[in-house]
DRENLUMVO-626896 format. One record per residue (C-alpha): residue number from 1; residue in one letter; x, y, z. Coordinates in pm, whole numbers. Layout:
<pts>
pos: NUM; code: a; x: X; y: Y; z: Z
...
</pts>
This chain:
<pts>
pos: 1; code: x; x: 809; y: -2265; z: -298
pos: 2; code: x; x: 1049; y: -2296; z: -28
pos: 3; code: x; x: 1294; y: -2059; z: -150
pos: 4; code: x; x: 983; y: -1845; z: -158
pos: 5; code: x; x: 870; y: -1882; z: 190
pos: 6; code: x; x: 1239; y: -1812; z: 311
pos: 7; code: x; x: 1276; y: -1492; z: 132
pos: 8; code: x; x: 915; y: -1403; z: 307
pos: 9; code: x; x: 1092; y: -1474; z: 649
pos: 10; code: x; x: 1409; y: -1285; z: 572
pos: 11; code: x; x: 1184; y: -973; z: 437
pos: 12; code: x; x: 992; y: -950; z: 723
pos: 13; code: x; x: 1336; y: -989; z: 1023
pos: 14; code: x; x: 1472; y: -665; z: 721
pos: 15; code: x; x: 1172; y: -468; z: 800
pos: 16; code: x; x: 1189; y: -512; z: 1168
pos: 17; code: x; x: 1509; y: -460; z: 1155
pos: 18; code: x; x: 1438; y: -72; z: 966
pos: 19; code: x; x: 1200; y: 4; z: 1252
pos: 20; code: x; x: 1384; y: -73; z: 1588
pos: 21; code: x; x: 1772; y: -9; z: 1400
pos: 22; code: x; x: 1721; y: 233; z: 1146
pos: 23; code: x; x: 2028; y: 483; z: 1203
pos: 24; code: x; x: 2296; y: 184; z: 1183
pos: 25; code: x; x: 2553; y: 162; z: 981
pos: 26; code: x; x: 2464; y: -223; z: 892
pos: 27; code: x; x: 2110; y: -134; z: 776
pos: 28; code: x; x: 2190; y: 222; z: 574
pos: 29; code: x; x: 2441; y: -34; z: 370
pos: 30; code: x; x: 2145; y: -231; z: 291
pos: 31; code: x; x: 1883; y: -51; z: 208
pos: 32; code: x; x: 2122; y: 180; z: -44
pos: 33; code: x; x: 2246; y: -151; z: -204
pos: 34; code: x; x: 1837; y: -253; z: -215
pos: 35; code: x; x: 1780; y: 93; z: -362
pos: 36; code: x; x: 2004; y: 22; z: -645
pos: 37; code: x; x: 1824; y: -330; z: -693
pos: 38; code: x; x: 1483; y: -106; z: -781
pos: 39; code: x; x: 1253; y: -407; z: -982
pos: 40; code: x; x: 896; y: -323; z: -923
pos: 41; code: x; x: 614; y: -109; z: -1038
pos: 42; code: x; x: 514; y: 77; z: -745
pos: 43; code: x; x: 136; y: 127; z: -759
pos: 44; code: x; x: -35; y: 400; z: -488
pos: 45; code: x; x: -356; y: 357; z: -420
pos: 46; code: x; x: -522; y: 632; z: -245
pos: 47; code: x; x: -921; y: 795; z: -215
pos: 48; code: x; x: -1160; y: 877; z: 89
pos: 49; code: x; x: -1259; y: 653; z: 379
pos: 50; code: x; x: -1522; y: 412; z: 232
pos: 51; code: x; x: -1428; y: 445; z: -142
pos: 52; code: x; x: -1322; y: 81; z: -155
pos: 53; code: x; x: -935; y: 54; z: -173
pos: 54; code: x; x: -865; y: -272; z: 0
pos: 55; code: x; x: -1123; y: -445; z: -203
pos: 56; code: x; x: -953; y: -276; z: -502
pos: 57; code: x; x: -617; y: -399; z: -398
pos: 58; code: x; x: -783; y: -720; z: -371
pos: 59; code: x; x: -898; y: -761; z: -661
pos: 60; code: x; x: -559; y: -623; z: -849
pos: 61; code: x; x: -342; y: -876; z: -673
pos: 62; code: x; x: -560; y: -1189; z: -764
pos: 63; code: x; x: -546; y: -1054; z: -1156
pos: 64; code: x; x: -170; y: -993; z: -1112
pos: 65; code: x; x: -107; y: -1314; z: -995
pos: 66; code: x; x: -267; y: -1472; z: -1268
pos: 67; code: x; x: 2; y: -1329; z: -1470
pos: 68; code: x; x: 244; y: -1542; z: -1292
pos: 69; code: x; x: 420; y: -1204; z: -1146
pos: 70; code: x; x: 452; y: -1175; z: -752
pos: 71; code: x; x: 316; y: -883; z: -560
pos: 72; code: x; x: 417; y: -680; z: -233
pos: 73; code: x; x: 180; y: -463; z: -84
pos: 74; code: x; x: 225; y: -186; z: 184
pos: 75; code: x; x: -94; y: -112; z: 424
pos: 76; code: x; x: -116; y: 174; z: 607
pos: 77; code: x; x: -378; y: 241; z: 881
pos: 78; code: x; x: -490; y: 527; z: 1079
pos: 79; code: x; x: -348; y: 572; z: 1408
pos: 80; code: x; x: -517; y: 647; z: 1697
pos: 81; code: x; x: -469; y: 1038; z: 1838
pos: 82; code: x; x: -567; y: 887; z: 2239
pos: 83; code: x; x: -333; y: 563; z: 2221
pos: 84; code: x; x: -133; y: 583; z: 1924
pos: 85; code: x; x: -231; y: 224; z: 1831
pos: 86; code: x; x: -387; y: 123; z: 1497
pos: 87; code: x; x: -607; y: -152; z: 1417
pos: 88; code: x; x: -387; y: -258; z: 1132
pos: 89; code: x; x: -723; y: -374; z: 988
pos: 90; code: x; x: -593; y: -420; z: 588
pos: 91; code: x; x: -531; y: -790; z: 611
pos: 92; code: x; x: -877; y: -932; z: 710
pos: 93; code: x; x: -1042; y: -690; z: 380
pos: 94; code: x; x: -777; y: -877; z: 157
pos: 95; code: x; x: -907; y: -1204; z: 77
pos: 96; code: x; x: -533; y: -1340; z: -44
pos: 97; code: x; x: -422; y: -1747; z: 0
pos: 98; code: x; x: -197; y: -1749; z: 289
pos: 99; code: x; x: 25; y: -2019; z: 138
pos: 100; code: x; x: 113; y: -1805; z: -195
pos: 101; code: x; x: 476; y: -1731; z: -77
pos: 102; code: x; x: 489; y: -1486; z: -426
pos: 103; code: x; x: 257; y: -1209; z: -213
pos: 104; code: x; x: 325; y: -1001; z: 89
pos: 105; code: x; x: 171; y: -781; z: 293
pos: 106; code: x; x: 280; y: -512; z: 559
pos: 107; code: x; x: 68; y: -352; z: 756
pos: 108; code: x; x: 195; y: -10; z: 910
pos: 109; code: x; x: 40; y: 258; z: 1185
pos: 110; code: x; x: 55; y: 567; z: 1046
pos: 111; code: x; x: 149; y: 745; z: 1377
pos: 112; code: x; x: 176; y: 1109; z: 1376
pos: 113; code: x; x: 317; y: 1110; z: 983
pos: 114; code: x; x: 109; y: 1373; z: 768
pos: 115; code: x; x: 23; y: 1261; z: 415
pos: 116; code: x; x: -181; y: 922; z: 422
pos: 117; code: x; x: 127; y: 721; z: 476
pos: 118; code: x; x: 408; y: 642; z: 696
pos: 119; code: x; x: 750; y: 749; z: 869
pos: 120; code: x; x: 888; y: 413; z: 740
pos: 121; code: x; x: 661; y: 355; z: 434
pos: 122; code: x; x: 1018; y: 516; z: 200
pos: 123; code: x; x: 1240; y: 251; z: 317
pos: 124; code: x; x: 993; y: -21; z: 392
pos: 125; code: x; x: 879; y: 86; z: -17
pos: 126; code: x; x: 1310; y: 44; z: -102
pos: 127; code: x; x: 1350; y: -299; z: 56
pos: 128; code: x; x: 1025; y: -447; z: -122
pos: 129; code: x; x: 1056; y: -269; z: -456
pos: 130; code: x; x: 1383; y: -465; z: -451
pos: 131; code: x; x: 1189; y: -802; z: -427
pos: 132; code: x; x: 899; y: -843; z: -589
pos: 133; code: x; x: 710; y: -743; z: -996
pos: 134; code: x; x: 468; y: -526; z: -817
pos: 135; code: x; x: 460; y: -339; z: -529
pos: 136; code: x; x: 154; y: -187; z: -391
pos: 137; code: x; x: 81; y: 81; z: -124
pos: 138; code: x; x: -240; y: 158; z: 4
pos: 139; code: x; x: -291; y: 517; z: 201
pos: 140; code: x; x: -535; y: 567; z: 479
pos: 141; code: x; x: -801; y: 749; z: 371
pos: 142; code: x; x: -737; y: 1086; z: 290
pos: 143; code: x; x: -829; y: 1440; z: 252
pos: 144; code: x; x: -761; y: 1730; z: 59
pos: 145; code: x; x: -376; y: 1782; z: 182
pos: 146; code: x; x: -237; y: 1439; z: 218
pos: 147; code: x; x: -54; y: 1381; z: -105
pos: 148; code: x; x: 255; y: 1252; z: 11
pos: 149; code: x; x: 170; y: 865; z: -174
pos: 150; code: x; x: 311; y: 1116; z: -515
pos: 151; code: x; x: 659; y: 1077; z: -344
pos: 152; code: x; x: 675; y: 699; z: -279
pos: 153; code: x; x: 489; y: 579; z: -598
pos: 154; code: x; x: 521; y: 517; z: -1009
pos: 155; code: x; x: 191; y: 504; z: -1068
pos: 156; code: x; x: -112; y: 671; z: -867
pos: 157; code: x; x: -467; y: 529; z: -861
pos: 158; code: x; x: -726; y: 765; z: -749
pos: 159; code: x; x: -1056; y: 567; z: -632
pos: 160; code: x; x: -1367; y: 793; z: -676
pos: 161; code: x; x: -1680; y: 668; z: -517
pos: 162; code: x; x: -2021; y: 732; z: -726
pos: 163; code: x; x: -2229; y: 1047; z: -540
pos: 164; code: x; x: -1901; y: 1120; z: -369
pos: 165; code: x; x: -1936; y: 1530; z: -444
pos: 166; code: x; x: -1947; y: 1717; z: -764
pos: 167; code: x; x: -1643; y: 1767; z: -972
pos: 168; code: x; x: -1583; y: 2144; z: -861
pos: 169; code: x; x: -1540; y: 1970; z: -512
pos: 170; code: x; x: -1267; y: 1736; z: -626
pos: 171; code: x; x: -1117; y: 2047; z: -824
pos: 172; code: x; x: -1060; y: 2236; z: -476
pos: 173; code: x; x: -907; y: 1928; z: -357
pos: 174; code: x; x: -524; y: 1911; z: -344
pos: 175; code: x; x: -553; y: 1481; z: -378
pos: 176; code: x; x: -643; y: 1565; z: -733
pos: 177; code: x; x: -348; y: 1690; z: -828
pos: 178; code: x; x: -155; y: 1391; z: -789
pos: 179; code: x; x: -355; y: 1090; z: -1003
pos: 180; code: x; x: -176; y: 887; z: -1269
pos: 181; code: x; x: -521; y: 650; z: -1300
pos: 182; code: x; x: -854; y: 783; z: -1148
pos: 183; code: x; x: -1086; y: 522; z: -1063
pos: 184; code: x; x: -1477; y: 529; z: -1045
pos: 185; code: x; x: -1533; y: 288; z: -762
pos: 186; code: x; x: -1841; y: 24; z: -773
pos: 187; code: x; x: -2009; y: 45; z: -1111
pos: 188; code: x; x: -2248; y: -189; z: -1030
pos: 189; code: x; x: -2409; y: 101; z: -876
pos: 190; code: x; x: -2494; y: 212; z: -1198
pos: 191; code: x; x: -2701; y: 545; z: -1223
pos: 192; code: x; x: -2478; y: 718; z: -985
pos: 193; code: x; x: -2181; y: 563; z: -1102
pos: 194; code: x; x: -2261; y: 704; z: -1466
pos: 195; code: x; x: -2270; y: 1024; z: -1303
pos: 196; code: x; x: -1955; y: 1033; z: -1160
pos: 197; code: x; x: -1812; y: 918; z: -1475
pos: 198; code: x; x: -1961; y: 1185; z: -1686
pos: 199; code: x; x: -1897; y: 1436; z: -1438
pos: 200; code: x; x: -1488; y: 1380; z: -1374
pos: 201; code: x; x: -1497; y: 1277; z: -1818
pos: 202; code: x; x: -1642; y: 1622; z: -1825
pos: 203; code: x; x: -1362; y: 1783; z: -1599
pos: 204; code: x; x: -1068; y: 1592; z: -1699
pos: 205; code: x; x: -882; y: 1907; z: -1795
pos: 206; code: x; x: -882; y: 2035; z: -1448
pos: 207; code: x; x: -726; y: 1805; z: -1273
pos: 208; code: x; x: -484; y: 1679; z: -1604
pos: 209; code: x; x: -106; y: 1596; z: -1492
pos: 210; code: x; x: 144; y: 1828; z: -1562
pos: 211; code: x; x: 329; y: 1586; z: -1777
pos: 212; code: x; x: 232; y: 1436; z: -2089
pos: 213; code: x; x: 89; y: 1149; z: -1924
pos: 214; code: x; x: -287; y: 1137; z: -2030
pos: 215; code: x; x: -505; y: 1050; z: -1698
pos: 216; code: x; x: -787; y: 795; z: -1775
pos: 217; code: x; x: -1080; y: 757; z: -1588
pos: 218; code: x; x: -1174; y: 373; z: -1558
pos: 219; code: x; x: -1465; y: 206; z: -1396
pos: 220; code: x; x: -1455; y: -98; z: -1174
pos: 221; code: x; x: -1625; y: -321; z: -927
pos: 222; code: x; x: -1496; y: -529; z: -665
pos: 223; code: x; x: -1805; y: -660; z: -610
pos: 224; code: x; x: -1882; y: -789; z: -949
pos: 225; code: x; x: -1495; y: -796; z: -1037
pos: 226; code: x; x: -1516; y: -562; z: -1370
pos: 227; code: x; x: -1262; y: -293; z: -1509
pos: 228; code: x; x: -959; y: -493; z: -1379
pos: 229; code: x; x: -863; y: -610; z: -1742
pos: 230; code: x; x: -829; y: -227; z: -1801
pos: 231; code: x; x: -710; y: -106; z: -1506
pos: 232; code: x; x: -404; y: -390; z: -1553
pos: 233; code: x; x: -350; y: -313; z: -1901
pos: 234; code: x; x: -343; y: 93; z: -1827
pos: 235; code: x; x: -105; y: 13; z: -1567
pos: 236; code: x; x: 117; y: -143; z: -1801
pos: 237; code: x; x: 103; y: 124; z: -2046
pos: 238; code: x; x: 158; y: 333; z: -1773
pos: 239; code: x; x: 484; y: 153; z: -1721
pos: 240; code: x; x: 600; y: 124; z: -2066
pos: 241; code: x; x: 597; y: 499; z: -2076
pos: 242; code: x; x: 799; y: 621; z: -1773
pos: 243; code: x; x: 1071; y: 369; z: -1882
pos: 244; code: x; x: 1068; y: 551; z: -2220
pos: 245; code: x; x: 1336; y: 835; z: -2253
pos: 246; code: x; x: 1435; y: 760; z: -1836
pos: 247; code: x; x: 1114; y: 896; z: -1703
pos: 248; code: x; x: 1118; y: 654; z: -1413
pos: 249; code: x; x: 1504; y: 750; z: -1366
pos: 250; code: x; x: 1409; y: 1130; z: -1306
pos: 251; code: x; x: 1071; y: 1043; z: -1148
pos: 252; code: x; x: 1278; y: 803; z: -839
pos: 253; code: x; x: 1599; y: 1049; z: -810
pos: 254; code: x; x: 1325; y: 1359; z: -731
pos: 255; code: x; x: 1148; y: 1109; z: -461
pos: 256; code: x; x: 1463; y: 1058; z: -301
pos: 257; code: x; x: 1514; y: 1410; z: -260
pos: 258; code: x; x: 1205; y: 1473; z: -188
pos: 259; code: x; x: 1215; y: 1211; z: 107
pos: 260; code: x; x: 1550; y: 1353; z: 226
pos: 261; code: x; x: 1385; y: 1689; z: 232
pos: 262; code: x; x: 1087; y: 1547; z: 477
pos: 263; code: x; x: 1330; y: 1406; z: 712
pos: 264; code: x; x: 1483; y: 1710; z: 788
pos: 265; code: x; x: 1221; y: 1897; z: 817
pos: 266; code: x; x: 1023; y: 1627; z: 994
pos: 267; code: x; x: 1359; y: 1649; z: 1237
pos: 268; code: x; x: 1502; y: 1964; z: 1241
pos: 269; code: x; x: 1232; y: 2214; z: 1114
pos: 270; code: x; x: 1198; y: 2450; z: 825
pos: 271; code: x; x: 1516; y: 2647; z: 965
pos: 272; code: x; x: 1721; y: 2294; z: 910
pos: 273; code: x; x: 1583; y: 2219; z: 578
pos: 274; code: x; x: 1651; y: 2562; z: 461
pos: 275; code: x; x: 1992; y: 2572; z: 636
pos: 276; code: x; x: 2070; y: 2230; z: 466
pos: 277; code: x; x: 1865; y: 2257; z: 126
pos: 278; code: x; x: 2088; y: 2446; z: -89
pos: 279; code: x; x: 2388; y: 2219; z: -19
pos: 280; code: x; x: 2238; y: 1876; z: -114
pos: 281; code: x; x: 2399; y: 1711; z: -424
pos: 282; code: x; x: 2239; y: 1382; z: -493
pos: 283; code: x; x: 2305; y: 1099; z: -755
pos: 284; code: x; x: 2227; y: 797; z: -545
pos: 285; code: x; x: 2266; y: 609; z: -198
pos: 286; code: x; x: 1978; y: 819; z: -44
pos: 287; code: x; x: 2028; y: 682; z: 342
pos: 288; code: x; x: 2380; y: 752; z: 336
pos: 289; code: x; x: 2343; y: 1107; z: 218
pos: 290; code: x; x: 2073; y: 1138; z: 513
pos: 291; code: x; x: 2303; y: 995; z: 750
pos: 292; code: x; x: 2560; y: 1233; z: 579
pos: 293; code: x; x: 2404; y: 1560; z: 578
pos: 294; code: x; x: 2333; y: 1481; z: 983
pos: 295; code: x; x: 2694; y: 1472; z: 1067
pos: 296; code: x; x: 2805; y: 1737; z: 824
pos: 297; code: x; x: 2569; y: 1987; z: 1011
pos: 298; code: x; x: 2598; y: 1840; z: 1360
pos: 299; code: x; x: 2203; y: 1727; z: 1362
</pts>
């Protein structure tokens, strides 16, 4: 328990350390050496304002921990547009024991980064995927364009509320492009929860993944604490099959690029990232090839 509690203390000094020391040489060492330490299942959990994610999450982690498995989890909140502060509101919706050193939770502002998550939600994800059997993020709620949880996570969970829209609305909607898991939220609202079922069981083929990955739709409630059995089990099967044939090998090493590619552009524009794109080579060590590609090009 103690060694526990310590490696609490030392994660969250790391993390503090990413934000106010990113760019030094000391902490690029560390979080490529964490990078090659990858242990956990990263889960993102994503959905509209309202859908139910943090009670979700909730729910998840007590069911995880009753596997005996530890669990880090990554909050993100909205931040404000006036002051730039964020409420950072995550930690009084999860209902977790304060004295189970095996969980963690960060809560993040989102700031001004586009895509439901953070600037330092990549390297904040590194250190803690390093450290614990799960990891989950949670986005803020999102809209139609803010995908970017598909390049930090393993495994994507959808929440759907029941009466949320019909499923030619969800069709138009970029988010569903990106689901692993979708999840009808709050079941014990029955009648319009059957809808929603029937409806997205009805349009599964739209919004399919491009791999051979077979979305299921699975209904819970937070409320009444039903569907997690499933929703744990898919997520193992889930697991099981990206580490068949290295699919979680080529799934991480086209995150990393596709992180690399967001800080330059995020820095240097759509001239940089084209001036830079066709000369990156990567195999590993993504915060030294960032730090890299900055020099070679005198960003």
């Amino acid at each position: 328990m103690a060694k526990n509690l310590k490696k609490k203390i030392e994660l969250s000094n790391l993390l503090e350390q990413i934000e106010t020391n990113f760019d030094s040489k000391e902490i690029i060492s560390k979080l490529d050496k964490l990078h090659s330490r990858s242990k956990a299942h990263v889960i993102g959990i994503t959905g509209a304002p309202g859908v139910g994610k943090s009670s979700m999450i909730d729910k998840l982690v007590k069911h995880i921990r009753k596997k005996n498995k530890s669990v880090g989890i990554i909050a993100i909140d909205p931040s404000s547009e006036r002051s730039g502060g964020a409420l950072l509101g995550d930690r009084t919706r999860l209902m977790l024991d304060p004295s189970d050193n095996d969980v963690f939770v960060r809560s993040m502002a989102s700031k001004s980064f586009l895509g439901g998550t953070s600037e330092l939600t990549y390297p904040s994800m590194v250190v803690m995927r390093a450290m614990f059997d799960f990891l989950i993020i949670e986005t803020v709620g999102v809209g139609q364009s803010e995908t970017f949880i598909k390049n930090l996570s393993d495994s994507v969970i959808l929440g759907v509320q029941p009466g949320s829209g019909d499923s030619i609305q969800f069709m138009k909607s970029g988010i569903f492009e990106i689901p692993d898991i979708v999840v009808v939220t709050k079941c014990d609202i029955k009648n319009l929860s059957e809808i929603t079922y029937s409806d997205l069981s009805g349009s599964k083929a739209y919004f399919q993944s491009q791999n051979d990955w077979e979305i299921r739709i699975i209904k819970i409630s937070s409320a009444q604490n039903i569907g997690f059995d499933n929703l744990f089990d898919e997520l193992n099967l889930r697991w099981k099959w990206l580490n068949d044939n290295k699919r979680l090998d080529k799934l991480r090493i086209n995150q990393d690029i596709n992180w690399l590619y967001s800080c330059i552009s995020k820095d240097f524009g759509d001239k940089g990232l084209e001036r830079i794109k066709n000369n990156v080579s990567y195999k590993n060590s993504p915060f030294s090839k960032l730090k890299e590609l900055k020099s070679k090009f005198n960003f």
